[in-house]
C-alpha positions in Angstrom: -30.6 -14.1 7.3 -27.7 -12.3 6.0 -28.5 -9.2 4.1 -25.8 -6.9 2.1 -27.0 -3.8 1.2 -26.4 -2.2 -2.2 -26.4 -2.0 -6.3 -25.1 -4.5 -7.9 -23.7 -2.2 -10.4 -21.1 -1.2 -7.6 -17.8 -3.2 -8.0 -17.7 -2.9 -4.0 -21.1 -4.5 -3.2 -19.7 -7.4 -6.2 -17.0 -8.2 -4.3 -19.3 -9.1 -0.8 -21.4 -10.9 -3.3 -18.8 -13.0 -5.0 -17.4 -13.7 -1.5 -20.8 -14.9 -0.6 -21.7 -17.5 -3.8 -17.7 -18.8 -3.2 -18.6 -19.9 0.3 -22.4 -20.8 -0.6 -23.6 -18.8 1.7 -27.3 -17.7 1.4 -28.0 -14.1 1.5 -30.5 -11.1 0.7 -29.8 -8.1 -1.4 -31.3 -4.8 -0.9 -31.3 -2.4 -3.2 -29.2 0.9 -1.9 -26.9 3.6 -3.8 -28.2 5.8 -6.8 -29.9 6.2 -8.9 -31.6 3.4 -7.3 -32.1 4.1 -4.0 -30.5 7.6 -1.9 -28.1 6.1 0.6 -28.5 9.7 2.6 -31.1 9.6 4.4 -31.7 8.8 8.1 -32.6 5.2 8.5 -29.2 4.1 5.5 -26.6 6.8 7.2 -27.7 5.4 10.8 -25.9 1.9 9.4 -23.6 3.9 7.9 -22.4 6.9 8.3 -20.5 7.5 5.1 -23.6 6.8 2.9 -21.6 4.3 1.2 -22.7 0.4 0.0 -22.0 -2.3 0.6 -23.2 -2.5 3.9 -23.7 -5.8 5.7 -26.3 -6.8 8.1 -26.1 -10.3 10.6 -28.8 -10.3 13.3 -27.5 -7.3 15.4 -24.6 -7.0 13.8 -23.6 -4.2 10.9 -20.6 -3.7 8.9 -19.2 -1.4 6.0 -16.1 -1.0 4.0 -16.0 -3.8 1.6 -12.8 -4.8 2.7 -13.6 -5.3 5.7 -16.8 -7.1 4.6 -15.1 -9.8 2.4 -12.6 -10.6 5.3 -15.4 -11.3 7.7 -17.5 -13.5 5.5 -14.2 -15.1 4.9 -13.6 -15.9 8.5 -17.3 -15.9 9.5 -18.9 -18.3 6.9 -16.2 -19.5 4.9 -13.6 -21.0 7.9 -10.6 -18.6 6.3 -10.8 -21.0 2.4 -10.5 -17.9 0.8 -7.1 -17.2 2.3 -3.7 -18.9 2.3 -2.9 -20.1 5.8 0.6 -18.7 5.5 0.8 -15.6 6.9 3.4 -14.2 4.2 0.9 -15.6 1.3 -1.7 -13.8 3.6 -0.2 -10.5 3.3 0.5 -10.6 -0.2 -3.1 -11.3 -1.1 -4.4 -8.6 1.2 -1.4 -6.5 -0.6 -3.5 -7.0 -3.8 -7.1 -6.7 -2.4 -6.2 -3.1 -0.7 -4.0 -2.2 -4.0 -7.0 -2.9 -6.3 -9.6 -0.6 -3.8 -6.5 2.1 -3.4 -4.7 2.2 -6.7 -6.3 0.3 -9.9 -9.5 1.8 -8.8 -8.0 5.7 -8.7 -7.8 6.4 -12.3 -11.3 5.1 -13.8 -13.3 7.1 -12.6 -13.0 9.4 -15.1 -13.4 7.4 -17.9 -16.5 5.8 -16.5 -18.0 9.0 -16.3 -17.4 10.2 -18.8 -17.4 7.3 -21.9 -20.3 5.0 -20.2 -22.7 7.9 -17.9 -21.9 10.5 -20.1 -22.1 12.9 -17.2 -22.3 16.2 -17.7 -18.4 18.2 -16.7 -16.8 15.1 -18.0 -16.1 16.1 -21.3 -12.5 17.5 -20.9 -10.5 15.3 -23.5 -7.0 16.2 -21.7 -8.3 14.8 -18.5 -9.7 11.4 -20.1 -6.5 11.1 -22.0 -4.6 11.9 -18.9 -7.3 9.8 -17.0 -6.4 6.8 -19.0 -3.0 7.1 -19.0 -2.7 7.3 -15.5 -5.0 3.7 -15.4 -3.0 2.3 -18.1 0.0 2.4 -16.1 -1.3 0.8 -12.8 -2.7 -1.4 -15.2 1.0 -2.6 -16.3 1.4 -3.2 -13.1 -1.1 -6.1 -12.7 -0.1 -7.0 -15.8 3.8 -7.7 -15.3 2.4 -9.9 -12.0 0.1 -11.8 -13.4 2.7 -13.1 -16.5 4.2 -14.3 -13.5 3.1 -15.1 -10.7 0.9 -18.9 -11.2 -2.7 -19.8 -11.9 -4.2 -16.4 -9.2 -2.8 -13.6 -8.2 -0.9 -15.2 -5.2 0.1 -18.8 -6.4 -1.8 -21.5 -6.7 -4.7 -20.9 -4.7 -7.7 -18.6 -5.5 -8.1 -15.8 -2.8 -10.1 -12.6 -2.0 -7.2 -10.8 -4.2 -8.4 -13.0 -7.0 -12.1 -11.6 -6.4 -10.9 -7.8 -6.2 -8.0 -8.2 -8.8 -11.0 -10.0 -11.4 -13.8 -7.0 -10.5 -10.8 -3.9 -11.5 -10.1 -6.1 -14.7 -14.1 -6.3 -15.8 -14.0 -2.8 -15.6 -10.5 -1.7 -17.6 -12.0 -4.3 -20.2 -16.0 -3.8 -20.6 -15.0 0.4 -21.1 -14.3 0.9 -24.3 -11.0 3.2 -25.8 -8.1 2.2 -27.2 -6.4 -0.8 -24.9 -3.0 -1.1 -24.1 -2.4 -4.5 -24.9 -2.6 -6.7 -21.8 -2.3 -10.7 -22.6 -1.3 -12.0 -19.4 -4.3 -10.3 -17.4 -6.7 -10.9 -20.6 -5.8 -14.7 -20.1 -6.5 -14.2 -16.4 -9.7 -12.7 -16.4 -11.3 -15.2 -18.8 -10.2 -18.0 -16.7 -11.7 -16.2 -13.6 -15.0 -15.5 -15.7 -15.4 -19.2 -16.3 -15.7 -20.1 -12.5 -19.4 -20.2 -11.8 -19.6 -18.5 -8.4 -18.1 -15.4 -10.7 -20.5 -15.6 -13.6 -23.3 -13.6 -12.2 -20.9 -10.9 -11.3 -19.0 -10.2 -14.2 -21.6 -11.2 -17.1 -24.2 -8.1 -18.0 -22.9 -6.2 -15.9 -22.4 -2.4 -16.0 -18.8 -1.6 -15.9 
């Protein structure tokens, strides 16, 4: 059987399992990535070398990068459904997918660190303020689209873009500071929160 690899605190190992409960596919979770489980050691950094979840496991067959893992359950298990078959549509989500893993997801780091772990060197209040403003402006970003651009982040359809685009939103909203107002994405998310392949992934979670 299928197995993904990985915390399901990490927004990267959600979006392989949101991918997988869209398609109905049937899978098994292991438990990888701290404080759970040390990703650095032999036997995890033989499947991958980075030490980094999700990683994906089919018979003989491994992948990492969650990217890379959402597009080949879409392909492998799911026929493409989670795409639009034209290719400019096709682009534009994957636009959105890597601009969620490359930009929305720079900036919260910070915060996360330092309002929800509490970790010790986060404590600078000029870089959280800085931290924040710096999310809050990628976060107009999605913003501005999503006043415009239809019921998912590309159109009409619901696409991977819509799985990575819903994860970087849980996050910005379960942290708490003082929001920039965000109706458009607010309206958004709670329509993605209400599909029930999303439920388990964006309900009791840790941010």
């Amino acid at each position: 059987m299928l197995k993904i690899l990985g915390r399901v605190t990490s927004i990267n190992v959600r979006k392989a399992l949101w991918v997988l409960d869209e398609l109905g596919v049937a899978y098994e979770r292991e438990d990888w990535g701290l404080p759970l489980r040390d990703p650095m050691v032999p036997a995890f950094l033989a499947l991958n070398p980075n030490g980094q979840v999700p990683v994906l496991i089919e018979g003989d067959f491994v992948l990492w990068e969650s990217i890379a893992i959402m597009g080949y359950l879409n392909q492998t298990h799911g026929g493409g459904a989670l795409m639009p078959s034209d290719s400019r549509a096709q682009a534009l989500a994957m636009q959105w997918v890597l601009w969620q893993n490359n930009d929305m997801a720079s900036h919260w780091g910070y915060p996360l660190r330092a309002i929800i772990r509490k970790e010790p060197g986060f404590d600078d209040p000029e870089k959280l303020r800085q931290s924040l403003a710096n999310w809050t402006t990628k976060m107009a970003i999605i913003e501005a689209h999503l006043a415009q651009s239809g019921a998912f982040v590309v159109g009409e359809q619901f696409t991977l873009a819509d799985i990575a685009i819903t994860l970087g939103l849980h996050r910005w909203f379960a942290i708490p500071f003082d929001h920039a107002p965000m109706p458009a994405a607010e309206a958004y998310y709670r329509r993605m929160c209400q599909r029930p392949a999303a439920k388990a992934w964006l309900a009791d979670q840790t941010p």
